[in-house]
Structures are given as C-alpha cells and as structure tokens.
C-alpha positions as CSV (number, residue, x, y, z in Angstrom):
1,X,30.2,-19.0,-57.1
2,X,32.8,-16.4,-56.5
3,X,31.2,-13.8,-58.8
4,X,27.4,-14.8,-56.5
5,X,29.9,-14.1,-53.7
6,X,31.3,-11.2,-54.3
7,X,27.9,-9.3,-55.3
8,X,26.6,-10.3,-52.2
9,X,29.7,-8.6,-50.4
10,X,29.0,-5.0,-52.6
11,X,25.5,-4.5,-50.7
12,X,25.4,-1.4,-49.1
13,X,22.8,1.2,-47.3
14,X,24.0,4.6,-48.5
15,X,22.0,8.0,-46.4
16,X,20.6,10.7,-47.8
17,X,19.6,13.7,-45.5
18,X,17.1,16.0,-45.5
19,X,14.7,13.4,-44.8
20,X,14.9,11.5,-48.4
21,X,14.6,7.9,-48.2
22,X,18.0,5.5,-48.4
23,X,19.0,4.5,-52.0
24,X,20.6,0.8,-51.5
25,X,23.6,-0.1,-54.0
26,X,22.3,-3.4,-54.2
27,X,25.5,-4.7,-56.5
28,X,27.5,-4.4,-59.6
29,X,27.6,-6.5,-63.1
30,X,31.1,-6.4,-64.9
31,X,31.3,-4.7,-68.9
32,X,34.1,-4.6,-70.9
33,X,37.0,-2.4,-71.5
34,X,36.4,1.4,-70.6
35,X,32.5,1.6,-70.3
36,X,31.1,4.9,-70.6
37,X,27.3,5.5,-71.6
38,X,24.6,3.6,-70.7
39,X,21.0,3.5,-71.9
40,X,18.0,1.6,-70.4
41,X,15.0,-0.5,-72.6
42,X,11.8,1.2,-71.9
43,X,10.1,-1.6,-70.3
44,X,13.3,-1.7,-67.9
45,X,14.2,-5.1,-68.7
46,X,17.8,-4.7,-70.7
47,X,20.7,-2.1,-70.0
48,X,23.1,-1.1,-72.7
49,X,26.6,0.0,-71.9
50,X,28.7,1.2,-74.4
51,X,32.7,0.2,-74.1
52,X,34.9,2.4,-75.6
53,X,37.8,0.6,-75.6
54,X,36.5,-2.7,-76.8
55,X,34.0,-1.2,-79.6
56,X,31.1,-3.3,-78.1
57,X,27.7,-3.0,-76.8
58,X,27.3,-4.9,-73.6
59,X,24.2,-6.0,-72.8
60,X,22.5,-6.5,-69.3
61,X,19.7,-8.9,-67.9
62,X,18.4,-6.0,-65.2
63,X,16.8,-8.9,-63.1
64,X,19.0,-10.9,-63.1
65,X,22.1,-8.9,-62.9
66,X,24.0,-10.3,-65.5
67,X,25.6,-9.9,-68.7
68,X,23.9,-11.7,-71.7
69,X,25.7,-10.7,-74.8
70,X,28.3,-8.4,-75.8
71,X,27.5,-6.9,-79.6
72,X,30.6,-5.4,-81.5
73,X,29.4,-1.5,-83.0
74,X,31.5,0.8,-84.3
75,X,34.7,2.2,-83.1
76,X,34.9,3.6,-79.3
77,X,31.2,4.5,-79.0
78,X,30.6,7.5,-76.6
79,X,26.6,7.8,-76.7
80,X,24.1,5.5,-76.7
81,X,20.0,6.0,-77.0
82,X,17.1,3.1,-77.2
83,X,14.0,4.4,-79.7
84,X,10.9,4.6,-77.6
85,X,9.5,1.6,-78.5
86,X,13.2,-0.2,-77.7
87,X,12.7,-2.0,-81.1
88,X,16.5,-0.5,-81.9
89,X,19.7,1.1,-80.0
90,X,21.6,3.3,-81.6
91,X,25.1,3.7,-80.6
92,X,27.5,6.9,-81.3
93,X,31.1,5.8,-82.4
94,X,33.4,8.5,-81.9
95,X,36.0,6.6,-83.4
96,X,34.7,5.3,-86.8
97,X,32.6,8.3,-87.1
98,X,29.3,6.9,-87.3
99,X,25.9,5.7,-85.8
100,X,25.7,1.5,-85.2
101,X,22.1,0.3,-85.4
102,X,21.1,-2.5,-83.5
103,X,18.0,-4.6,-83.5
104,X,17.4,-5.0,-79.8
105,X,15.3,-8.1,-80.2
106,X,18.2,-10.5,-82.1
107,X,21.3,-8.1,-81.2
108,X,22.1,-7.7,-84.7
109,X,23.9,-4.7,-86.6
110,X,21.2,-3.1,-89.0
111,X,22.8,-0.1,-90.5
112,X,25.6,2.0,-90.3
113,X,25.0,5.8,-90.7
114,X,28.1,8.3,-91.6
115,X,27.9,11.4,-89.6
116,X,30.0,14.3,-88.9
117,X,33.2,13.9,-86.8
118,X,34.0,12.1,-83.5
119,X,30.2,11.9,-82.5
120,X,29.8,11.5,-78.6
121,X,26.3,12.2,-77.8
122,X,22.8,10.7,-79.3
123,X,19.5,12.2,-78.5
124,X,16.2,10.3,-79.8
125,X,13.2,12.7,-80.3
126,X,9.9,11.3,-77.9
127,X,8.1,10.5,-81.6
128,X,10.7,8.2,-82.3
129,X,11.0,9.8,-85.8
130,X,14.5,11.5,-85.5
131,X,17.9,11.6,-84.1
132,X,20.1,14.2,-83.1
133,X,24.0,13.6,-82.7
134,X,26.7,15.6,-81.0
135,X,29.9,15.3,-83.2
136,X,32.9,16.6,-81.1
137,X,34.9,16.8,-84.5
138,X,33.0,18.5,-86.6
139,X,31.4,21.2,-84.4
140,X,28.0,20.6,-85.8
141,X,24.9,18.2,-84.5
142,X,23.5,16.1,-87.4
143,X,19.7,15.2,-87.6
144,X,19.1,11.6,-88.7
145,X,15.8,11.0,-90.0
146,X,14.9,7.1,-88.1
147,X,12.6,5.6,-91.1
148,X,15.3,6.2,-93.9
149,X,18.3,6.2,-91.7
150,X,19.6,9.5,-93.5
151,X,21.5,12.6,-92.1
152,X,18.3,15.3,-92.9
153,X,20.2,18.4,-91.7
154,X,23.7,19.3,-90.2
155,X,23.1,22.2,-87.7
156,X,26.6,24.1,-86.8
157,X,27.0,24.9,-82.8
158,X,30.0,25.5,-80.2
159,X,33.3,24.0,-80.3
160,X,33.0,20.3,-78.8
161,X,29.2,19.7,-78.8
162,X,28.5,16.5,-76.3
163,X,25.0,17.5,-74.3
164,X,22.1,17.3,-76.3
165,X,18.3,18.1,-74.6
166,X,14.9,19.0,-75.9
167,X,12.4,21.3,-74.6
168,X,9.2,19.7,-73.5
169,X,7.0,21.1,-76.2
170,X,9.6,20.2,-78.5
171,X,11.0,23.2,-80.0
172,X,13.9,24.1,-78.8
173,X,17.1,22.0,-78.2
174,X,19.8,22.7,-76.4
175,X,23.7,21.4,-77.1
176,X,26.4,21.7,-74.4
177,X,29.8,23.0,-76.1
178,X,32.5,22.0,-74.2
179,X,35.4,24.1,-75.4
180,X,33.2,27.2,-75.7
181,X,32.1,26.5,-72.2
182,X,28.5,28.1,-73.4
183,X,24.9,25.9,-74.6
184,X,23.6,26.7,-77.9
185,X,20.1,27.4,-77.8
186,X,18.6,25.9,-81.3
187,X,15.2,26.3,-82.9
188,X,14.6,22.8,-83.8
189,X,10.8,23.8,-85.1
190,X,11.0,26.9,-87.3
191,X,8.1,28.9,-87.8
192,X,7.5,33.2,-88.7
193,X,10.3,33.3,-90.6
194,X,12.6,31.5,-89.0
195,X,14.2,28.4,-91.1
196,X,14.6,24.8,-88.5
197,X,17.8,23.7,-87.1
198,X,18.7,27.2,-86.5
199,X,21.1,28.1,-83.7
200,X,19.5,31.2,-82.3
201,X,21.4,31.6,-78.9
202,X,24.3,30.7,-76.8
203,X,24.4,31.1,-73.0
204,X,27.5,30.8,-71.1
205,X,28.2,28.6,-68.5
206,X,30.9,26.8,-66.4
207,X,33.8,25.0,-67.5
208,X,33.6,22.1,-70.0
209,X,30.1,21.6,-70.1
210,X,28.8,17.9,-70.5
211,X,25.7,16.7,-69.4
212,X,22.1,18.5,-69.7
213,X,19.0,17.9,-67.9
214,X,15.8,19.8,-68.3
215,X,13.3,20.5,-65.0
216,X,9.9,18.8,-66.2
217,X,8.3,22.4,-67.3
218,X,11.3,23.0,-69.3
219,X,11.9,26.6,-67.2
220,X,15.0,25.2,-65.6
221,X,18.2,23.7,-67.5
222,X,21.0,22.0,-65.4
223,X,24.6,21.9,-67.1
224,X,27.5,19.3,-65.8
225,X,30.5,21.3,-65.7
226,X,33.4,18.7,-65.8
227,X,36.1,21.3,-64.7
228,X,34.3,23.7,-62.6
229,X,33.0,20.6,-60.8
230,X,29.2,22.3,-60.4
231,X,26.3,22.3,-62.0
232,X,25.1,26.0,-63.7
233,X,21.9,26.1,-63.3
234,X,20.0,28.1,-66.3
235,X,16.8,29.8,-66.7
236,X,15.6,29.0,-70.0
237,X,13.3,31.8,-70.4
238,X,15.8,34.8,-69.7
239,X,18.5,32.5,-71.6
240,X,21.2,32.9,-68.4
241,X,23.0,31.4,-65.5
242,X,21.2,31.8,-62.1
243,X,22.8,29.8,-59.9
244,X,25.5,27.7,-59.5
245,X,25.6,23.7,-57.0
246,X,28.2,22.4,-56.2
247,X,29.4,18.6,-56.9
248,X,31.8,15.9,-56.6
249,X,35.3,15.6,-59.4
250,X,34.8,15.8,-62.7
251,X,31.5,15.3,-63.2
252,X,29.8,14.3,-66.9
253,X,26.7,12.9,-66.9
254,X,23.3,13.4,-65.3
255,X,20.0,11.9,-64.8
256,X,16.7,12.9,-63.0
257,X,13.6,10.7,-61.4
258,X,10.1,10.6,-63.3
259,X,8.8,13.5,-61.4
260,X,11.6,15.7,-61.8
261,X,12.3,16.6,-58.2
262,X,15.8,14.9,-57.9
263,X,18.8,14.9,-59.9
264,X,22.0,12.3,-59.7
265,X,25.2,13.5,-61.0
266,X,28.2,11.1,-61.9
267,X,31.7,12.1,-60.3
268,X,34.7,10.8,-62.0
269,X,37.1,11.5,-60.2
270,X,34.8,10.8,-56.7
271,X,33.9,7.7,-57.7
272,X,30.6,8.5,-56.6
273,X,26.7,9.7,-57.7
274,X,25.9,13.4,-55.9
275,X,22.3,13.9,-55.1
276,X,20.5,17.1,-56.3
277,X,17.5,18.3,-54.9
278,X,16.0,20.2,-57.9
279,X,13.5,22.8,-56.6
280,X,16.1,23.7,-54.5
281,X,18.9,24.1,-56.3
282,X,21.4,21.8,-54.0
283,X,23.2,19.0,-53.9
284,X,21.7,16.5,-50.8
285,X,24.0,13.6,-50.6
286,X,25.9,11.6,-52.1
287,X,26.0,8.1,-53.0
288,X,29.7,5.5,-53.9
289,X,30.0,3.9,-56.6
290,X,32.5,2.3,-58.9
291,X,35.3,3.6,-59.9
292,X,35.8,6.9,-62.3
293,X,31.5,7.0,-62.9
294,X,30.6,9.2,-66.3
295,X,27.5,7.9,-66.5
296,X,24.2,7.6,-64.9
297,X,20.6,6.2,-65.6
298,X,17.4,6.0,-64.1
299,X,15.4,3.1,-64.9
300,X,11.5,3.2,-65.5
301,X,9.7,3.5,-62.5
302,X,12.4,4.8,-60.5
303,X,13.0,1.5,-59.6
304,X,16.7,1.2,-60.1
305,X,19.5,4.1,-60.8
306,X,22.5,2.2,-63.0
307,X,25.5,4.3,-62.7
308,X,28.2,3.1,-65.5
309,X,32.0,3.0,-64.1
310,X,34.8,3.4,-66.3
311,X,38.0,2.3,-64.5
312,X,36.2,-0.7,-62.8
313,X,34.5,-1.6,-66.4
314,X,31.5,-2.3,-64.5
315,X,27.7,-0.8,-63.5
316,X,26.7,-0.4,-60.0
317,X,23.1,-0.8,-59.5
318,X,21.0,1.1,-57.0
319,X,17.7,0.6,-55.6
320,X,15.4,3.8,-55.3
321,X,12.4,2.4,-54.1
C-alpha cells in the first residue's frame, strides 16, 4: 500500500515549449544498487536495467510498473542491448570482463563471452547477427559473432571507447573515445581494397564523449559530452563538428523518438532529461527525474521514455503520447 501510495504521489505534468505536447512522468519502479543502463524488449513489454553495484539484471513488468525478477550477470555491468527479436539480453560487465547472455523468456544465464577490458557499451547490429562492444580497458571494440557466441574481430579505436552507433546503411560505425575526446569513424563493411573493422577516421569533439545518436538519414551525428555538458553536433559527411547545444550536468546517455525529430538527453548531475529539438539543433525543455539519470530509453511506439537513475536506484517513467 505504501509503495501504490507513493507512485501515485510522483505524478507530475512536465511543459515543453515551442508548442510540443506535455510529457507526463507518470511514476517510478525501484532497481537495485547503482543502476545505470537500461534496454527495452521490442514488443515494449519488459525493461532491463543493469545494476552496477549489485551485478544484477533487474527486470521490469512495463504495464504494470513493477519489478518481476532480478537475474545475477556478471560483475558491474555498464551496457545492456536486447537482440531484435528480444529472444536474448546481453549485458556488458565491466567488472568481470565479459558479455552475460540471458534467455529473456526463462531469465536464465546462457553463456558467458570473454572480451577485451572493462567493456561499457553493447551495440546489436539490426540483422541480429553480430555484436559490437566498447571495452574501456582495452581501447579496442570487439565484434561478437551472435550464432556462435565468438569474439570474430578486435578493432583498435580511441582511449576509453563507451559510444557505439551504426550508420543506417550499415557501413560505417562510429565509437565515442572518452579520453581522446574525438569519435572514431570505422569501416565496418570493407570493400575496394579496404579490409572490415578498419578505423578510417577520428573527428574531434567535446569533452568526454559518451553517448551517440544518429539523425534517421545518418547525415547528422549527436555526441554527449559529459564534461563540456553539450552535445557536438557532427556532420557525417564532411567528418566535423558543426555546432554545438547546450544541456543539463554531466550528461551520458541519449535517446531519440521513431521519427527522429526529438532527442532526450540524461543529466547527472541535473537530475533531469533535456529536450532536443533535432532539425534544429536546440535543446527545448527539460523534463525531472530521479536522481543522478545516465540513462535514457524510448520505448516502441513512443509510448513511454524510461530514464534509469542512479543515486535513487530507480527508473522514472514518462508518458509521450
């Protein structure tokens, strides 16, 4: 009763303007210790938070706002990705040095898969046939091939890979360095030449670089920049900065809607989500959250934005639409 209670207490109309419609933070369902990613099922029905602290997978009813299990992975998982078909999550354990595979159907551990060091990001390709991970340690981002659970190629990039993002037609991927403060641009294709899982560019940006998000044509790339507290803005085609929007404290981690047209950035140290308007460049509002938020989700649909809160150990939920 005092858990129904309190939820009901959290609701809350937050304004954007420009005209945009409200987004309501319609409540918040407690994790474990330290959350930090999140990843949602593709039918929307399950979220999956990964808790650093307490090397566990927590796993969220969506509906009904609750916590249903908690799965133990690896040591202090940092990333987190669902295959396309959500038969399987696959968490990145920065502290055990591997990849935890999960069967999303019974909860259980499948595999375990040794990768470079201090892993922190996890990328599934749309074909759900590889992975590529971010390992902090080891400056290099390993390709996992899905079917046999083996590392296929190591591919050395900047110091402190953590953002990883993939052109739309699937060439190109781009890795955020966040001691380098650049993005390695890497031929993930091959082709005239040219051998795959080559890094063939690096394109400086702000400082410590986190999160990436592609526009929808793949033109435009957005880079978090946890100490410049902005978002560098990067034209893909000329491989350089263009502009620059401004955000909230310490930001990490970004997520767009279906249609590309708006961005939400997670503030640490705002406790809040900033709103980007994406054509425009600019950040439109801003919407509270929990407490120290690194990461941010939106669900299918754009039904529901899930913004993962590490010092509260919970997720708020917000209603789009």
């Amino acid at each position: 009763m005092k858990r129904r209670l309190s939820f009901s207490l959290f609701f809350l109309l937050v304004c954007i303007p420009n005209g945009s419609r409200s987004q309501e933070v319609v409540g918040s369902v407690a994790a474990e210790l330290a959350p930090r990613p999140g990843a949602i099922s593709p039918d929307g029905r399950r979220f999956f938070v990964g808790n650093t602290l307490s090397g566990t997978l927590t796993i969220i009813d969506v509906a009904e706002r609750k916590a249903i299990a908690s799965v133990k992975v690896g040591r202090a998982p940092r990333g987190l990705a669902v295959t396309p078909d959500g038969k399987r999550i696959y968490a990145a354990n920065s502290g055990s040095h591997d990849i935890s595979v999960i069967d999303a159907a019974t909860n259980a551990l499948l595999d375990t898969i040794q990768v470079g060091k201090r892993p922190v990001g996890i990328l599934i390709t749309a074909d759900g046939k590889q992975a590529y991970v971010t390992n902090s340690g080891s400056r290099d981002v390993s390709v996992i091939d899905l079917a046999s659970g083996e590392v296929r190629d190591t591919i050395p990039v900047g110091k402190n890979p953590f953002g990883l993002s993939i052109a739309p037609d699937g060439k190109t991927l781009y890795v955020s360095n966040t001691y380098s403060n650049t993005v390695s641009v890497v031929d993930i294709r091959g082709g005239h030449e040219q051998e795959a899982n080559q890094e063939i560019a690096t394109i400086p940006v702000g400082k410590a670089p986190h999160g990436l998000l592609l526009s929808q044509d793949g033109s435009k790339l957005f880079v978090v920049n946890l100490e410049s507290r902005n978002l560098t803005v990067v034209d893909t085609r000329a491989r350089k900065a263009i502009g620059a929007i401004p955000v909230g404290k310490d930001p990490l981690g970004i997520a767009a809607t279906a249609d590309g047209k708006k961005a939400f950035v997670a503030n640490g140290g705002s406790d809040s989500l900033s709103v980007v308007d994406t054509a425009q460049d600019k950040s439109i509002g801003e919407i509270k959250v929990g407490k120290k938020p690194y990461w941010v989700v939106v669900g299918p649909g754009d039904k529901m934005l899930f913004s993962v809160n590490s010092s509260s150990r919970d997720v708020t939920f917000v209603r789009l639409r």
